[in-house]
MITORKE-713259 format. One record per atom (N, C-alpha, C): atom name; residue number from 1; residue in three letters; x, y, z. Coordinates in nm, 2 decimals, padded with zeros to 4 digits. Example, Ala and Ser with C-alpha at 12.3 -4.5 7.8 and 13.67 -1.06 7.14 Angstrom:
MITORKE-713259
  site  pos  code       x       y       z
     N    1   ALA   01.32  -00.57   00.78
    CA    1   ALA   01.23  -00.45   00.78
     C    1   ALA   01.32  -00.33   00.78
     N    2   SER   01.28  -00.22   00.71
    CA    2   SER   01.37  -00.11   00.71
     C    2   SER   01.29   00.00   00.79
***
This chain:
MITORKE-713259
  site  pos  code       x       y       z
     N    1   UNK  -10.62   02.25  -09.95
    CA    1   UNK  -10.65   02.17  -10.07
     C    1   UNK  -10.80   02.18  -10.09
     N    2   UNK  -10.87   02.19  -10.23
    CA    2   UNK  -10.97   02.19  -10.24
     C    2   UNK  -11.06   02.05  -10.24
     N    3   UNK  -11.16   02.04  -10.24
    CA    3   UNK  -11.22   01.92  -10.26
     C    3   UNK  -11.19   01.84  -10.39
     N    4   UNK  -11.21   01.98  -10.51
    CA    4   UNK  -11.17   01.89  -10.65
     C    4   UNK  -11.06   01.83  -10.65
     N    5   UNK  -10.98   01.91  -10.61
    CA    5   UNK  -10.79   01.86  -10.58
     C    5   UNK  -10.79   01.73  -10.52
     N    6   UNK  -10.87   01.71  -10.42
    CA    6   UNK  -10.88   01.62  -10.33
     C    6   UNK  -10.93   01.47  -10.41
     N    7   UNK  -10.99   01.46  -10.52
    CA    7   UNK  -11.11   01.42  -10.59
     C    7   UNK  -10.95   01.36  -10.72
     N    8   UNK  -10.90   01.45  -10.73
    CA    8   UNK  -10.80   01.44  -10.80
     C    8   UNK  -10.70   01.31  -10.77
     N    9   UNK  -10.66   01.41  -10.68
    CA    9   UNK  -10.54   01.29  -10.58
     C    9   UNK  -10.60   01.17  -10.61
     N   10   UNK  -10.71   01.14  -10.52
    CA   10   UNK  -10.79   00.98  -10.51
     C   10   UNK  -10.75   00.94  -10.65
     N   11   UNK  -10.80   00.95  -10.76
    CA   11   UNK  -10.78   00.92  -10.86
     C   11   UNK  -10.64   00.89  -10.89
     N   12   UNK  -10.53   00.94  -10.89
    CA   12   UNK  -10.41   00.92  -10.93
     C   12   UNK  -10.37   00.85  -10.82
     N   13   UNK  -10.39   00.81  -10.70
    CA   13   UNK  -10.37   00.69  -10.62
     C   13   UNK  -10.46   00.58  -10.67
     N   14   UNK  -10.54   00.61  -10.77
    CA   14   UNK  -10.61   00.51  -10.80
     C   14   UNK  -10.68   00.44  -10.66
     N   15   UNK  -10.78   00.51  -10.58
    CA   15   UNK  -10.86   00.44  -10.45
     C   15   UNK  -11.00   00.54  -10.50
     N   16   UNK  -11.10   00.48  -10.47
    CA   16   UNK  -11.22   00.56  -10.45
     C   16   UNK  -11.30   00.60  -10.33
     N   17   UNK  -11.34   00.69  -10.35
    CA   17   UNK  -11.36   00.80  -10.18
     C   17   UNK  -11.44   00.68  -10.06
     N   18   UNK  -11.52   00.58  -10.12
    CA   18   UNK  -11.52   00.50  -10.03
     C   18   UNK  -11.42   00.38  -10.00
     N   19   UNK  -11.31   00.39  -10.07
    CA   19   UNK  -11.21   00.26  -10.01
     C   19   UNK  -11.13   00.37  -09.90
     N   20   UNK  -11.10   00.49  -10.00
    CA   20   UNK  -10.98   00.57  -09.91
     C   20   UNK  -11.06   00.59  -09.77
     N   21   UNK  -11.21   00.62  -09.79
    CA   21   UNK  -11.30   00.65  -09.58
     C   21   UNK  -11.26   00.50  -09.48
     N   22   UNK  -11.28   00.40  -09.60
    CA   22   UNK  -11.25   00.30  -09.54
     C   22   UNK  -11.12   00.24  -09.46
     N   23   UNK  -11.04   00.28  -09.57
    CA   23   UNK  -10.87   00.24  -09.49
     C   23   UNK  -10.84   00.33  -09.44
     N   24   UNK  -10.86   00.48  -09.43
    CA   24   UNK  -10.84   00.59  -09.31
     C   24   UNK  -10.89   00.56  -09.17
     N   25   UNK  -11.02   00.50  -09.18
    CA   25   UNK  -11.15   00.46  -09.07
     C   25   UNK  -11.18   00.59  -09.04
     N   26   UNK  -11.22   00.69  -09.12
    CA   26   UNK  -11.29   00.78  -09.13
     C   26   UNK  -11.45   00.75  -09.20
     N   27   UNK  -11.54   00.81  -09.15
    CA   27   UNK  -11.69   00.83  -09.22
     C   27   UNK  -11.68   00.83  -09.37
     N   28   UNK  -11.71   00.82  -09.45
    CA   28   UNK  -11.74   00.85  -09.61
     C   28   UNK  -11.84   00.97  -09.61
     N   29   UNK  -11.94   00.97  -09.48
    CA   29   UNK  -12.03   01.14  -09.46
     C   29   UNK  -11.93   01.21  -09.41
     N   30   UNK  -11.88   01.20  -09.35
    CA   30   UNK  -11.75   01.27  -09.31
     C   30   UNK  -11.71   01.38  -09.43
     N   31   UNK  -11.62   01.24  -09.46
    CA   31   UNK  -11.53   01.36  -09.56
     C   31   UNK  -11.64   01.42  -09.65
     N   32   UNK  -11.74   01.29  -09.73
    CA   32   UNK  -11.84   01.43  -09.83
     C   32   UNK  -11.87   01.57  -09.77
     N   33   UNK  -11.92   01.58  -09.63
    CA   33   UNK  -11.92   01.71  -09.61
     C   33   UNK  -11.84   01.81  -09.62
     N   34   UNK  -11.73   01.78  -09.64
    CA   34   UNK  -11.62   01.84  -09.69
     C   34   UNK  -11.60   01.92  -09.82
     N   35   UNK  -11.71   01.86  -09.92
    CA   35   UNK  -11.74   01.89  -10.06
     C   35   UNK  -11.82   02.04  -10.01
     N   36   UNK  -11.92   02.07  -09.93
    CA   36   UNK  -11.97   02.16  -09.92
     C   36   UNK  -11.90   02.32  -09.85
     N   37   UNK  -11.80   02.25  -09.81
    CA   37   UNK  -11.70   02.37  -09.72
     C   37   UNK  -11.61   02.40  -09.84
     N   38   UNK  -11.59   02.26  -09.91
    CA   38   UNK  -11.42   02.31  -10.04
     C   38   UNK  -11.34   02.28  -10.01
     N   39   UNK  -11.30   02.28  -09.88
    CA   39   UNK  -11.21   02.26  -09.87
     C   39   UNK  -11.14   02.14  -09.75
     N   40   UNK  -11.04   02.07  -09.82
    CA   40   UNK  -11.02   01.93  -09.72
     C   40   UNK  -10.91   01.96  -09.63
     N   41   UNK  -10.96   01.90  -09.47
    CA   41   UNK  -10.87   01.94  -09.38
     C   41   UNK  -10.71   01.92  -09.41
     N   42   UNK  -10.62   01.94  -09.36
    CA   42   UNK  -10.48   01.95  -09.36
     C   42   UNK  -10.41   01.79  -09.36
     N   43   UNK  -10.49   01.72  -09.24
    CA   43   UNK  -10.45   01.59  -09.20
     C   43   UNK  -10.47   01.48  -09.35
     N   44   UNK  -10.59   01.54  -09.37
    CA   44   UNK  -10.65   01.44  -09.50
     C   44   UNK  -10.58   01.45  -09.62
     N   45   UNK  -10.55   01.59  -09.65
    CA   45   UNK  -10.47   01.61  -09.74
     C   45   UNK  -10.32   01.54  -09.78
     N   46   UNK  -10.28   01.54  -09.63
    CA   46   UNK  -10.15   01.52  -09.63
     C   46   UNK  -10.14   01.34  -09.66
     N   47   UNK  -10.25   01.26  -09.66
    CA   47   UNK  -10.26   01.13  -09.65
     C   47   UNK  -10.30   01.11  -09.79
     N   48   UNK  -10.39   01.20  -09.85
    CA   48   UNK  -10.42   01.16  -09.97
     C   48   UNK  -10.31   01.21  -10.08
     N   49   UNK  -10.20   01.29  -10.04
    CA   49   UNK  -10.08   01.35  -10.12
     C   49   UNK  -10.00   01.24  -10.13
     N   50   UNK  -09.96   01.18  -10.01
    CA   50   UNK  -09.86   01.06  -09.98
     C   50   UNK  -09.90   00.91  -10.04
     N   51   UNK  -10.05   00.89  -10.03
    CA   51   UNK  -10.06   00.78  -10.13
     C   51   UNK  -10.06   00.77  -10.23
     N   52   UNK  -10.03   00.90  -10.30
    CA   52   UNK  -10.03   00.92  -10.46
     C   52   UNK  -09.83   00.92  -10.47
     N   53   UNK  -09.74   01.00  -10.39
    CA   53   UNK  -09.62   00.95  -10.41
     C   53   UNK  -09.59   00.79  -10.37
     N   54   UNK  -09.64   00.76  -10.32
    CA   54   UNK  -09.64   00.58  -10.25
     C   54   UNK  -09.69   00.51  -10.36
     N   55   UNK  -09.77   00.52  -10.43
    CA   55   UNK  -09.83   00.50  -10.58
     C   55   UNK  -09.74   00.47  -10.68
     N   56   UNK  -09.65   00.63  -10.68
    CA   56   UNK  -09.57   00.63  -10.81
     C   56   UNK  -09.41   00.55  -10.73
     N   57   UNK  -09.40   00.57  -10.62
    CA   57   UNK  -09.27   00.52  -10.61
     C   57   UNK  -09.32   00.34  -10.56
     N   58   UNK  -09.43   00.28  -10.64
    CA   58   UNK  -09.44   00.17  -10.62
     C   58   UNK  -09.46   00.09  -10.50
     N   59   UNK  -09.50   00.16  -10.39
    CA   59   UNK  -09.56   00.10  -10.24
     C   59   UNK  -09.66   00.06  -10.23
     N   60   UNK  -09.70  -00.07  -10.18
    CA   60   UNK  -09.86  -00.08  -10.15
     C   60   UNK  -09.91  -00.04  -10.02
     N   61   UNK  -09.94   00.08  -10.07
    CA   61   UNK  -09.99   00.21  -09.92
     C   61   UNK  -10.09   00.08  -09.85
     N   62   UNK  -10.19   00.05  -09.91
    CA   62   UNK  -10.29   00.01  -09.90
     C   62   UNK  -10.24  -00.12  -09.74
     N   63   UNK  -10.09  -00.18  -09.81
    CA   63   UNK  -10.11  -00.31  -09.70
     C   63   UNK  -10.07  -00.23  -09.56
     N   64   UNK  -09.95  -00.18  -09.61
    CA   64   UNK  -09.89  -00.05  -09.52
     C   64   UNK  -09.98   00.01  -09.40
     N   65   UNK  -10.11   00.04  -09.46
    CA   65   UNK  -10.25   00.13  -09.38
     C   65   UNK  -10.26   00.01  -09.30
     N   66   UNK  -10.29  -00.07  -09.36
    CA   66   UNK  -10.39  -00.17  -09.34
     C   66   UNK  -10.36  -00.24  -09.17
     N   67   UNK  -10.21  -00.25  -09.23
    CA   67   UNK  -10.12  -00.29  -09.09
     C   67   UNK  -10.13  -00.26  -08.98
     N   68   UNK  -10.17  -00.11  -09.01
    CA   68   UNK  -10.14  -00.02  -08.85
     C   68   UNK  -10.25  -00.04  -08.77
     N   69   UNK  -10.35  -00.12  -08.81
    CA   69   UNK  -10.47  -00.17  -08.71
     C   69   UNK  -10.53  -00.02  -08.68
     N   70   UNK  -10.59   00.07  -08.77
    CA   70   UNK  -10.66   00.19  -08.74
     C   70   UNK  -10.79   00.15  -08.67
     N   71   UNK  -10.80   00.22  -08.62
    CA   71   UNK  -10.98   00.17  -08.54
     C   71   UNK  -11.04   00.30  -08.58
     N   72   UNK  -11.22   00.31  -08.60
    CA   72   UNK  -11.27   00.38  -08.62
     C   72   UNK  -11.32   00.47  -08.49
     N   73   UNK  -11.33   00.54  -08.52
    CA   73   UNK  -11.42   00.62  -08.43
     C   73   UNK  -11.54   00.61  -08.37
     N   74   UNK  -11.54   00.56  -08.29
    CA   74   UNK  -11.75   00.57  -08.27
     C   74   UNK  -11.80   00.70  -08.15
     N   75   UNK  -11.91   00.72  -08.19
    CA   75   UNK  -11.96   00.84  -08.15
     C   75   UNK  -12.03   00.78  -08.00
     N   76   UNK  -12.02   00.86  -07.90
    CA   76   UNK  -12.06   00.78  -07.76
     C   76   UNK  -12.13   00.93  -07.69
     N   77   UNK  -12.28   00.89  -07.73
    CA   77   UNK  -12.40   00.99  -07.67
     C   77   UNK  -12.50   00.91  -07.65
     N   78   UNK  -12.62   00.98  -07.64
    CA   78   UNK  -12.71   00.95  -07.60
     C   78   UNK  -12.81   00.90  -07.70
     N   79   UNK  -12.81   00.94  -07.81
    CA   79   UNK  -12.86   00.94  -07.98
     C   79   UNK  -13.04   00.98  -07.97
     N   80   UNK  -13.12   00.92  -08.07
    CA   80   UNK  -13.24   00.93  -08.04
     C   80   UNK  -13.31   00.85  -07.97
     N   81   UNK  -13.26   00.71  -07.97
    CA   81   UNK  -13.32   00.63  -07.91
     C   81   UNK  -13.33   00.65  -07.72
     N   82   UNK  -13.21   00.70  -07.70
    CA   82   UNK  -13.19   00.70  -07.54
     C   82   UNK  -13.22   00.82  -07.50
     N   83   UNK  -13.28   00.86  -07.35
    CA   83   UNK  -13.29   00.95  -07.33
     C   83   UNK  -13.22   00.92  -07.14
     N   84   UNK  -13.15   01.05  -07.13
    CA   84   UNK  -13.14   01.02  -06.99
     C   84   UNK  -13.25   01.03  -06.89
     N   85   UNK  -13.19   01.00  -06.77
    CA   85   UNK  -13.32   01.02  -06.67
     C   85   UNK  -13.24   01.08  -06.54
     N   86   UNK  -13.28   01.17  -06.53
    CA   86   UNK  -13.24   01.24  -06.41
     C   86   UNK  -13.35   01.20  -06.32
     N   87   UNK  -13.27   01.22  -06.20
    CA   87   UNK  -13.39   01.13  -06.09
     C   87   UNK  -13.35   01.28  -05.97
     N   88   UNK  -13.50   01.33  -05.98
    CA   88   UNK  -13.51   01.45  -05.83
     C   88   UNK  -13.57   01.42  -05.76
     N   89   UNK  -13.45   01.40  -05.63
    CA   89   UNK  -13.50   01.41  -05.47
     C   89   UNK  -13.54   01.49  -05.42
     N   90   UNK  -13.62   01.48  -05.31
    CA   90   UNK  -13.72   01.58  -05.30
     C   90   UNK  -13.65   01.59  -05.16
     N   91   UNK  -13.60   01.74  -05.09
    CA   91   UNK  -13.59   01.73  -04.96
     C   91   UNK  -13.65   01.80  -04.88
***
């Protein structure tokens, strides 16, 4: 699926790219970077296809998501602020 496609869907589920990052608990930089590739991964696609039939067949995807208690991802490194410290023994 392409990004526009992608851009599309949202629209006809009626959610905007930051509600859909939000109830996915995906990044919003995330998927924008996706705009520069074109093209949207398989997983994403398949979630932004499904809340557009959940749409028309009258579901509120939204409480449905909402329920499953998604948790976001957090990134677990060292960032800028930290730096490690190796400690050498001298023998």
């Amino acid at each position: 699926m392409t990004f526009i496609e992608f851009k599309k869907h949202l629209l006809d589920a009626e959610i905007s790219l930051p509600k859909f990052s939000h109830l996915i608990k995906v990044s919003e930089k995330n998927i924008q970077s996706y705009k520069k590739k074109g093209v949207i991964p398989n997983p994403i696609a398949v979630v932004v296809v499904c809340f557009v039939e959940m749409k028309k067949a009258g579901l509120d995807y939204k409480t449905i998501v909402e329920n499953l208690g998604l948790e976001a991802k957090t990134k677990k490194g060292a960032g800028f602020g930290k730096k490690s410290k190796e400690t050498k023994s001298e023998s």
